[in-house]
mmCIF file of the N, C-alpha and C atoms, coordinates in Angstrom:
data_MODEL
# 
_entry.id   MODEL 
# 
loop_
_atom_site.group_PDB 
_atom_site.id 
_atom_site.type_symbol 
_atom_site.label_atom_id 
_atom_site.label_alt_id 
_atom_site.label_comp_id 
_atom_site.label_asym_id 
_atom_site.label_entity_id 
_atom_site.label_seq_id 
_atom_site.pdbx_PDB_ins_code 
_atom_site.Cartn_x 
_atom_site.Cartn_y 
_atom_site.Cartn_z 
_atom_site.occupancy 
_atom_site.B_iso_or_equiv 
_atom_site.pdbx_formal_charge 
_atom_site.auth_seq_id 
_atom_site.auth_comp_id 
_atom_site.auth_asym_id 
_atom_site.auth_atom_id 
_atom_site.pdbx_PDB_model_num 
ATOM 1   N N  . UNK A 1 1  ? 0.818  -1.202 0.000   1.00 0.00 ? 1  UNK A N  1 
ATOM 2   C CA . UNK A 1 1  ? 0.000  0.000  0.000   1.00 0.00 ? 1  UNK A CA 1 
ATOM 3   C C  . UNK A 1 1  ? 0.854  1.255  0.000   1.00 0.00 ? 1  UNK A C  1 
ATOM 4   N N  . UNK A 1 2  ? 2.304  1.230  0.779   1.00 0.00 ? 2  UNK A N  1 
ATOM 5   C CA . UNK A 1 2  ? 3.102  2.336  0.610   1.00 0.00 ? 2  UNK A CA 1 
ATOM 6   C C  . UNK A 1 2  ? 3.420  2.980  -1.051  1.00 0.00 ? 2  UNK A C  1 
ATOM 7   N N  . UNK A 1 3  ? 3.728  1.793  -1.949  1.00 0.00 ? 3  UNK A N  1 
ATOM 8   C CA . UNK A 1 3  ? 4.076  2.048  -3.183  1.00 0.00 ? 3  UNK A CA 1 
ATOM 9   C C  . UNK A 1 3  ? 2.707  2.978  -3.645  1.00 0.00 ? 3  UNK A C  1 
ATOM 10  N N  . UNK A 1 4  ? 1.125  2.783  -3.551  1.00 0.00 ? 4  UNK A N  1 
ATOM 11  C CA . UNK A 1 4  ? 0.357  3.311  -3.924  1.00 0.00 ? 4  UNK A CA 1 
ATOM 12  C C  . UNK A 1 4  ? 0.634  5.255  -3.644  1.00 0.00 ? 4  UNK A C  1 
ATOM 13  N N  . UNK A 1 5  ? 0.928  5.416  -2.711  1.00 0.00 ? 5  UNK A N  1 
ATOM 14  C CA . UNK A 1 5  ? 1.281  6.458  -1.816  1.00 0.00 ? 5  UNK A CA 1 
ATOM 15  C C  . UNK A 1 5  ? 2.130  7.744  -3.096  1.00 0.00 ? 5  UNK A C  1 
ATOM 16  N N  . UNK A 1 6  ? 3.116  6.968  -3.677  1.00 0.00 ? 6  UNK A N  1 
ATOM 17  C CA . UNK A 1 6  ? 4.097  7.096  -4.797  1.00 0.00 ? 6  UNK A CA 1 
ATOM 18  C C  . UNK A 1 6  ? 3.468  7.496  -6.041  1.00 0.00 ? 6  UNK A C  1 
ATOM 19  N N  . UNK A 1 7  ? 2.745  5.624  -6.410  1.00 0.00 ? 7  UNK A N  1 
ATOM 20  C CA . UNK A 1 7  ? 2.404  5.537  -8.065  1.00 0.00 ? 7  UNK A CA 1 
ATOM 21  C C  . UNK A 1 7  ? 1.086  6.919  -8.390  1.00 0.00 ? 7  UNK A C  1 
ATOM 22  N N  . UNK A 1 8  ? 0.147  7.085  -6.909  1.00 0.00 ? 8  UNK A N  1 
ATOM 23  C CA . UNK A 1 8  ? -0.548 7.918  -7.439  1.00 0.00 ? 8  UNK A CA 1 
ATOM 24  C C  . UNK A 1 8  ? -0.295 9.538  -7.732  1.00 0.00 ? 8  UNK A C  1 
ATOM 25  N N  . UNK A 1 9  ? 0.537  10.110 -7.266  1.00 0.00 ? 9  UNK A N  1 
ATOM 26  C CA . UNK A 1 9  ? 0.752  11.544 -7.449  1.00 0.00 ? 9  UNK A CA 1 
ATOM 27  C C  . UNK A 1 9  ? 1.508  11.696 -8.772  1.00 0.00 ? 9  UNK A C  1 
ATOM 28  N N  . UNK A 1 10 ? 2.523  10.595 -9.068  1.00 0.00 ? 10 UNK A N  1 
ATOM 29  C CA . UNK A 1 10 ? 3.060  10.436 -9.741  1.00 0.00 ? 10 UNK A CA 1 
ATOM 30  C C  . UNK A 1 10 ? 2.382  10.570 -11.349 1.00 0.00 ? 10 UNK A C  1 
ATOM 31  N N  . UNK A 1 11 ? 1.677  9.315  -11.483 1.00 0.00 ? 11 UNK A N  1 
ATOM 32  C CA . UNK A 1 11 ? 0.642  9.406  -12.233 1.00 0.00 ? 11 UNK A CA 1 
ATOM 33  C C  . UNK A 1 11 ? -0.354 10.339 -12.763 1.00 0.00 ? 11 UNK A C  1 
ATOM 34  N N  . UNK A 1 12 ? -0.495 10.810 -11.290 1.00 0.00 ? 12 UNK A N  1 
ATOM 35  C CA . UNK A 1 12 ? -1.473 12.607 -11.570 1.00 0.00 ? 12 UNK A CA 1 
ATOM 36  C C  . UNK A 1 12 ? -0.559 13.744 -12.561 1.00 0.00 ? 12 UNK A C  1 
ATOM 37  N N  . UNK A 1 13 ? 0.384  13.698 -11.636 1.00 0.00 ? 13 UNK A N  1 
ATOM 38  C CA . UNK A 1 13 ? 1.712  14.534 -12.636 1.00 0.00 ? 13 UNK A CA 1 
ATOM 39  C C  . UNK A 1 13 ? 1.660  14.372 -13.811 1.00 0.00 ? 13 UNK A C  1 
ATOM 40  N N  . UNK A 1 14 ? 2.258  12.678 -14.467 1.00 0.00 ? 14 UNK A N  1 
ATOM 41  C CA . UNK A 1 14 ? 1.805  12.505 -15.792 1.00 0.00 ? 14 UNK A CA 1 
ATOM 42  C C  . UNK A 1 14 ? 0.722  13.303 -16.641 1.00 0.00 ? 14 UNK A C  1 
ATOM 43  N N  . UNK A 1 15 ? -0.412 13.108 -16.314 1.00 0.00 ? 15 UNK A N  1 
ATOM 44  C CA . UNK A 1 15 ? -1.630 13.075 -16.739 1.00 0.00 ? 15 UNK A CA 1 
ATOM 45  C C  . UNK A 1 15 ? -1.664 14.403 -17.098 1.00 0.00 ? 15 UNK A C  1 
ATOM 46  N N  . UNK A 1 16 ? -1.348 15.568 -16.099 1.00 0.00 ? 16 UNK A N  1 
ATOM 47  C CA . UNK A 1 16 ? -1.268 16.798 -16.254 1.00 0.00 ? 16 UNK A CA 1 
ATOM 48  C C  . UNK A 1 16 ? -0.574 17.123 -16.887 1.00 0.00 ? 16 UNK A C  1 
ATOM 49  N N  . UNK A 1 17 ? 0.973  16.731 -17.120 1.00 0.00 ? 17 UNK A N  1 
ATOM 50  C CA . UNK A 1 17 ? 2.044  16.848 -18.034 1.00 0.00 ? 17 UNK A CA 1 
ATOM 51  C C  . UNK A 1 17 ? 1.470  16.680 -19.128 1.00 0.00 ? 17 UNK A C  1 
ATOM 52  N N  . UNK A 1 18 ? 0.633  15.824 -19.543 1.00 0.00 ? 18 UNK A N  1 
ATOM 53  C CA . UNK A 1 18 ? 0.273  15.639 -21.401 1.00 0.00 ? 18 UNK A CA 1 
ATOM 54  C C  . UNK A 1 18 ? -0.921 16.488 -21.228 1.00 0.00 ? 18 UNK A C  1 
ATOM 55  N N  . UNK A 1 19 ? -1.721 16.968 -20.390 1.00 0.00 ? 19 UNK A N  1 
ATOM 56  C CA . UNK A 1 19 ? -2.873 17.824 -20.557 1.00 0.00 ? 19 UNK A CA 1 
ATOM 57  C C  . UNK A 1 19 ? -1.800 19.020 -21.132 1.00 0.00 ? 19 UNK A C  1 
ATOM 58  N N  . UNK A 1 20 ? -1.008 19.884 -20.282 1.00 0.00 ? 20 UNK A N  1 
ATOM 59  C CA . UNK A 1 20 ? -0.372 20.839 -21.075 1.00 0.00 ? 20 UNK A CA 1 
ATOM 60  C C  . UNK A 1 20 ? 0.407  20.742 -22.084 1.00 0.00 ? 20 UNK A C  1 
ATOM 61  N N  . UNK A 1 21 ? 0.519  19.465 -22.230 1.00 0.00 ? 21 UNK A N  1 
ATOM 62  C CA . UNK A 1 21 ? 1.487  19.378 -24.012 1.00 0.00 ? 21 UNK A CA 1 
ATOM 63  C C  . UNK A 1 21 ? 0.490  19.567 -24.794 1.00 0.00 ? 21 UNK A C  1 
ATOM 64  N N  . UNK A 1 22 ? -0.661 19.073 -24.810 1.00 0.00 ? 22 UNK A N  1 
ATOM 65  C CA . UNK A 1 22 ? -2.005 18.557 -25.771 1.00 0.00 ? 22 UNK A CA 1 
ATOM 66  C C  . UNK A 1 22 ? -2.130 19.981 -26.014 1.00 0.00 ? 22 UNK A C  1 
ATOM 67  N N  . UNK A 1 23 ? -2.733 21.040 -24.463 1.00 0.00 ? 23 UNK A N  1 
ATOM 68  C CA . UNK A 1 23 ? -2.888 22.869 -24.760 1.00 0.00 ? 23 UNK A CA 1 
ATOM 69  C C  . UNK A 1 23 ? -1.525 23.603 -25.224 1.00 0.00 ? 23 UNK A C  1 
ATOM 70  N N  . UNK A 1 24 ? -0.324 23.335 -25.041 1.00 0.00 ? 24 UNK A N  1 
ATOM 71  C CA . UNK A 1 24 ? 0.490  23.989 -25.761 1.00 0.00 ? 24 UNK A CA 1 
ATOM 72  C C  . UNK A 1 24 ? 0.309  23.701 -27.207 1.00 0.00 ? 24 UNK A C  1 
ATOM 73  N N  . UNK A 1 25 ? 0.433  22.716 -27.879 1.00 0.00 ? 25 UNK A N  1 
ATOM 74  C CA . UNK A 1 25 ? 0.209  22.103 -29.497 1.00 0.00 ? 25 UNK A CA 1 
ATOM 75  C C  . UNK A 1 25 ? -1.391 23.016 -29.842 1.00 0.00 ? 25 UNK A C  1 
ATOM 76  N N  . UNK A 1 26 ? -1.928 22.557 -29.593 1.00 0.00 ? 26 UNK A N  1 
ATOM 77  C CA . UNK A 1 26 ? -3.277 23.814 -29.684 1.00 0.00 ? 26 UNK A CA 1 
ATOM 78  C C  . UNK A 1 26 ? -3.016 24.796 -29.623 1.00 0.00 ? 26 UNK A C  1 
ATOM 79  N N  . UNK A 1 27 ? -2.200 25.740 -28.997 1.00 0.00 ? 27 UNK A N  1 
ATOM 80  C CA . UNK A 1 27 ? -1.705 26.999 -29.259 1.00 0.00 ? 27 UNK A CA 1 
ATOM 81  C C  . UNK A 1 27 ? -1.376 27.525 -30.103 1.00 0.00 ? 27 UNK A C  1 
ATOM 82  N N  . UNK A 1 28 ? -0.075 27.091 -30.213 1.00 0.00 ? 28 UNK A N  1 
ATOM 83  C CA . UNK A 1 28 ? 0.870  27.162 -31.265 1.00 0.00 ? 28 UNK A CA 1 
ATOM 84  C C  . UNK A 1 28 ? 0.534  26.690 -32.664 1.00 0.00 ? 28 UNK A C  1 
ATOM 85  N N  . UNK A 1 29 ? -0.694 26.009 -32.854 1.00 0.00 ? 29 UNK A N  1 
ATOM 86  C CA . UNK A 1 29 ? -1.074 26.209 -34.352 1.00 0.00 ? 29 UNK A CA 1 
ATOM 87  C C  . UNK A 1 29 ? -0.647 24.564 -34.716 1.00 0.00 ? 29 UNK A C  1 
ATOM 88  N N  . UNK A 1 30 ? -0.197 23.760 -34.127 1.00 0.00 ? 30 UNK A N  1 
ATOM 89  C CA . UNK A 1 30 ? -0.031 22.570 -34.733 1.00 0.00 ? 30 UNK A CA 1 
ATOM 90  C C  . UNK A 1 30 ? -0.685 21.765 -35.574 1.00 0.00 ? 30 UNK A C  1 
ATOM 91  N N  . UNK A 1 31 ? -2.076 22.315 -34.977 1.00 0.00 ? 31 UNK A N  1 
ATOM 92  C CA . UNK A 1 31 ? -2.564 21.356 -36.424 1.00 0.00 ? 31 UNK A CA 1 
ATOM 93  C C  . UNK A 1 31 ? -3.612 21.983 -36.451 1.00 0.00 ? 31 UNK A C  1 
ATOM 94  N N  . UNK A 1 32 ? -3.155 23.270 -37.441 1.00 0.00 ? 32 UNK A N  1 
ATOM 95  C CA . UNK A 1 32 ? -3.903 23.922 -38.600 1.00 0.00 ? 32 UNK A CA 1 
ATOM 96  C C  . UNK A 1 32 ? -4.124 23.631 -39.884 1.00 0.00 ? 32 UNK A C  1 
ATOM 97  N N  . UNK A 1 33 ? -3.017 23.182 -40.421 1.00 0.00 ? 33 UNK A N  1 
ATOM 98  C CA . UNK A 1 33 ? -3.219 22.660 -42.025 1.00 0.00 ? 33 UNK A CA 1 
ATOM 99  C C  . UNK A 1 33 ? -2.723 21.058 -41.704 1.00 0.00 ? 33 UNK A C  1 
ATOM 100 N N  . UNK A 1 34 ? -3.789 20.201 -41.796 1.00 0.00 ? 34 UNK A N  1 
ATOM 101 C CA . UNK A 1 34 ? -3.046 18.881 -42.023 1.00 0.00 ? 34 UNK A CA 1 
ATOM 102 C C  . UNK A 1 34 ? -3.205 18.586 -43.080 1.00 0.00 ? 34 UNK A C  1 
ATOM 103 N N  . UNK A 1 35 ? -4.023 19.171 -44.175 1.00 0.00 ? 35 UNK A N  1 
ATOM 104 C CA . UNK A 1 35 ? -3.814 18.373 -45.650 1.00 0.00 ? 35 UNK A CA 1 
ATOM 105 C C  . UNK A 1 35 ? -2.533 19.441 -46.238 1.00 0.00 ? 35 UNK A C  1 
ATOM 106 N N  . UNK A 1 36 ? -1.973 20.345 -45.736 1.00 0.00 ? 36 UNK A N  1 
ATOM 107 C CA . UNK A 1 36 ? -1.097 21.013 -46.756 1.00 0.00 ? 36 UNK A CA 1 
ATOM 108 C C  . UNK A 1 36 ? -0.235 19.912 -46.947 1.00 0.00 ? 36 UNK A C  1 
ATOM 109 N N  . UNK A 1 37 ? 0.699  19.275 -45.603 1.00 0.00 ? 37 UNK A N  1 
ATOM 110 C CA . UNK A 1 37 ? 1.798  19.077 -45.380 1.00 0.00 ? 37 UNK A CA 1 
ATOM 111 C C  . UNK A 1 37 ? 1.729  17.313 -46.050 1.00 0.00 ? 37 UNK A C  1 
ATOM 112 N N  . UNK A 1 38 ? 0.728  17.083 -46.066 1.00 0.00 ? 38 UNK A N  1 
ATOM 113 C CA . UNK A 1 38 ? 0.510  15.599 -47.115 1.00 0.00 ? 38 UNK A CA 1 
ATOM 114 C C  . UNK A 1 38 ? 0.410  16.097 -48.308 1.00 0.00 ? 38 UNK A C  1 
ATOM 115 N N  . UNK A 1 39 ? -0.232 17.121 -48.741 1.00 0.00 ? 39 UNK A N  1 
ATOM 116 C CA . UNK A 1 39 ? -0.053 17.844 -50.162 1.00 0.00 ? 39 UNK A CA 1 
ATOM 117 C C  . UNK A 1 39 ? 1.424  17.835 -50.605 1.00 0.00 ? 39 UNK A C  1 
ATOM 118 N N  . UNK A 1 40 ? 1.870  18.443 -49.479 1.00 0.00 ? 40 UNK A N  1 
ATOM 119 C CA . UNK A 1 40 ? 3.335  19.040 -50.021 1.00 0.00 ? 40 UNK A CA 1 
ATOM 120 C C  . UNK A 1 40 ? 4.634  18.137 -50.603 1.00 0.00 ? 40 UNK A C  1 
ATOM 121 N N  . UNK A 1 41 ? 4.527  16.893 -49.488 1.00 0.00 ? 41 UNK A N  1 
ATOM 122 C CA . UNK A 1 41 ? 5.262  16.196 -49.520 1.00 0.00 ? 41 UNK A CA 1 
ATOM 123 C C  . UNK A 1 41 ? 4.960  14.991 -50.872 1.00 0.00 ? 41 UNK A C  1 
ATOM 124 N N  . UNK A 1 42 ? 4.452  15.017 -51.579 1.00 0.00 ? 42 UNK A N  1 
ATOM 125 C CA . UNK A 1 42 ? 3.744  14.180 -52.633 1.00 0.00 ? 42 UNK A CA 1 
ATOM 126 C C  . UNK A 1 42 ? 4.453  15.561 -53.838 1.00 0.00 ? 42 UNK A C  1 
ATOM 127 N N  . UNK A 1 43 ? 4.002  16.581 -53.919 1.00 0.00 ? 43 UNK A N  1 
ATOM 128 C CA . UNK A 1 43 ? 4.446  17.099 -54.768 1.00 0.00 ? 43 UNK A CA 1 
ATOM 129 C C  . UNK A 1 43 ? 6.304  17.472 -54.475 1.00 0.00 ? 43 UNK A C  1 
ATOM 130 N N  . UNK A 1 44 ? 6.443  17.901 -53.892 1.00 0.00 ? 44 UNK A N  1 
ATOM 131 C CA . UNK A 1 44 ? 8.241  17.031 -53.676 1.00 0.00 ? 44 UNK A CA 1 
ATOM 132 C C  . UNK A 1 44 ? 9.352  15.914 -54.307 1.00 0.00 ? 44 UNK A C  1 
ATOM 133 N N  . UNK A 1 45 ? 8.105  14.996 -54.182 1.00 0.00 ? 45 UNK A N  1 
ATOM 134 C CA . UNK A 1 45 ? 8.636  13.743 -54.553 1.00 0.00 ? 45 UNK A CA 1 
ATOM 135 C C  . UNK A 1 45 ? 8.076  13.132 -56.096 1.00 0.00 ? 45 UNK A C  1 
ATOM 136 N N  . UNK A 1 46 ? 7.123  14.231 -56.588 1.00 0.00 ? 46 UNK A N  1 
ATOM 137 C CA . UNK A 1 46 ? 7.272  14.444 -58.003 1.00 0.00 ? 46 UNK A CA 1 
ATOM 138 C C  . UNK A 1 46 ? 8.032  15.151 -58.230 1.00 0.00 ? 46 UNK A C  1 
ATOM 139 N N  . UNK A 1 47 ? 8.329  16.459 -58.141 1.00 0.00 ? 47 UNK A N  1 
ATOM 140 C CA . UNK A 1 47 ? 9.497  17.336 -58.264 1.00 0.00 ? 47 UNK A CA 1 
ATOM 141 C C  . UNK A 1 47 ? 11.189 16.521 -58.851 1.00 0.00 ? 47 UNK A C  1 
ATOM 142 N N  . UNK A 1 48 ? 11.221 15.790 -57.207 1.00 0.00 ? 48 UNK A N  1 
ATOM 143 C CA . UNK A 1 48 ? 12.459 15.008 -57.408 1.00 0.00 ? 48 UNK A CA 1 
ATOM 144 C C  . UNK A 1 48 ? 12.649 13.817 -58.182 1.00 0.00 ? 48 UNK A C  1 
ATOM 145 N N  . UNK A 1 49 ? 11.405 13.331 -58.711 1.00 0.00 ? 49 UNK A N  1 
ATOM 146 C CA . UNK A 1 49 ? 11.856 12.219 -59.944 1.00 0.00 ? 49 UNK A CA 1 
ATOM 147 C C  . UNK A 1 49 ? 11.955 12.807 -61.435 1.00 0.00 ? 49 UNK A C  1 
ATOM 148 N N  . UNK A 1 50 ? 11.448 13.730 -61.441 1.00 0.00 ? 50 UNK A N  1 
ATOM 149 C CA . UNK A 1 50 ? 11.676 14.595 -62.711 1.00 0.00 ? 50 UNK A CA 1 
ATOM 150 C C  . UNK A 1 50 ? 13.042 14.774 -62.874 1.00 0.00 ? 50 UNK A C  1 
ATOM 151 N N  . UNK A 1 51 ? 13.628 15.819 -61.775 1.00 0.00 ? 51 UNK A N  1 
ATOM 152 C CA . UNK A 1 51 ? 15.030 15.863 -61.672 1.00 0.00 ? 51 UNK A CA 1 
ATOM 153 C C  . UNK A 1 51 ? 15.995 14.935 -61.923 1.00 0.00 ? 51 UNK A C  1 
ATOM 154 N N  . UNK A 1 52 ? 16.133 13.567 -61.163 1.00 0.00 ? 52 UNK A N  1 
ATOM 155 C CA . UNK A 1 52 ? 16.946 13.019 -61.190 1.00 0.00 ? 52 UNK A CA 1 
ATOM 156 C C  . UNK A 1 52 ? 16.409 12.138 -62.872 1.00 0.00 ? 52 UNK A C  1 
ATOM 157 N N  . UNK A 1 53 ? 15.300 12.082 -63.626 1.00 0.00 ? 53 UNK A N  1 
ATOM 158 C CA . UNK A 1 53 ? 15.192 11.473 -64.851 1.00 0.00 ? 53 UNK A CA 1 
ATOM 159 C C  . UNK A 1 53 ? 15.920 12.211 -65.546 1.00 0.00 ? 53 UNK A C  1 
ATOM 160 N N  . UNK A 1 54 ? 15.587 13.659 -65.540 1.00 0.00 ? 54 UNK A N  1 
ATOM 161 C CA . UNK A 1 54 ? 16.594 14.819 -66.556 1.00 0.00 ? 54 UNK A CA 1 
ATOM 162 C C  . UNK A 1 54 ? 17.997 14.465 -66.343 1.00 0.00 ? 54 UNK A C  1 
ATOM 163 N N  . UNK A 1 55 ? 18.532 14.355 -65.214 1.00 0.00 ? 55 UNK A N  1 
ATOM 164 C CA . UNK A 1 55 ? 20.423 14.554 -65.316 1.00 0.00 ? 55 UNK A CA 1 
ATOM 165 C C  . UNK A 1 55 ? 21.102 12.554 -65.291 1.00 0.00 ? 55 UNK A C  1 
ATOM 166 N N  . UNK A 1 56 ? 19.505 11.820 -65.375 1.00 0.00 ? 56 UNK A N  1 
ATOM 167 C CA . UNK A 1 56 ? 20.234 10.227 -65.510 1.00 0.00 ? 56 UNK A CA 1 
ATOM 168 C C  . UNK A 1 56 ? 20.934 10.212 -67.021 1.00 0.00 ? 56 UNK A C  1 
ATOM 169 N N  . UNK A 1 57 ? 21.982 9.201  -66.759 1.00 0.00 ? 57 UNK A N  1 
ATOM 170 C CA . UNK A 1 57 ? 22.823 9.141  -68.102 1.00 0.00 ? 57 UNK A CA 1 
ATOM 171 C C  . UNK A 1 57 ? 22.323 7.973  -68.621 1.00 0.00 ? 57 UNK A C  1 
ATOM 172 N N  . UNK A 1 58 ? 22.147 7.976  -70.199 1.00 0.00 ? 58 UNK A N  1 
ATOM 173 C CA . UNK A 1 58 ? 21.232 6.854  -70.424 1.00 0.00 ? 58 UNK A CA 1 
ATOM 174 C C  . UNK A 1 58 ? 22.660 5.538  -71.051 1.00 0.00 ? 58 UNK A C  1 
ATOM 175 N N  . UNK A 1 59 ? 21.764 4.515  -70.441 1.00 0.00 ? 59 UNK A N  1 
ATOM 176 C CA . UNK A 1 59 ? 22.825 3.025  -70.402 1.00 0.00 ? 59 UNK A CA 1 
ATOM 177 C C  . UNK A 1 59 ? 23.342 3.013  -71.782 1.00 0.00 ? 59 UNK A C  1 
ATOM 178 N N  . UNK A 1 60 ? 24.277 2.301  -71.721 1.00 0.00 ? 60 UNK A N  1 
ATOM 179 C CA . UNK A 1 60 ? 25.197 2.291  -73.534 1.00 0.00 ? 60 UNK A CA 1 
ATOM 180 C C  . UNK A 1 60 ? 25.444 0.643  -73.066 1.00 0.00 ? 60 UNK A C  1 
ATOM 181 N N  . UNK A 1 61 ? 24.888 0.204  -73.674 1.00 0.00 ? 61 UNK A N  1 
ATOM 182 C CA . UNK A 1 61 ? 24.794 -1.257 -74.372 1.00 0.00 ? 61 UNK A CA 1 
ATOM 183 C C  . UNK A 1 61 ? 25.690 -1.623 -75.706 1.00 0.00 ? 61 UNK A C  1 
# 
């Protein structure tokens, strides 16, 4: 029963600790745009296969 004494304040702490991470991220705007940043990263990675097709050297057989 002593350990209980411990695990519970402890635990409370936790709990509160991610309550203010959860309201800081809400603050600060974290997740305002979630489709940009899946947008973005898709067009990127078209970007970069274009590129590297333009400067590939083509095989000599």
């Amino acid at each position: 029963m002593n350990v209980l004494v411990v695990l519970i304040p402890v635990s409370v702490c936790l709990g509160v600790a991610g309550l203010l991470a959860c309201l800081w991220t809400l603050r600060h705007g974290q997740y305002d745009d979630l489709e940009g940043d899946a947008a973005r990263i898709l067009l990127e990675d078209l970007d970069g296969d274009r590129a590297d097709s333009a400067t590939a050297q083509p095989e000599k057989t």
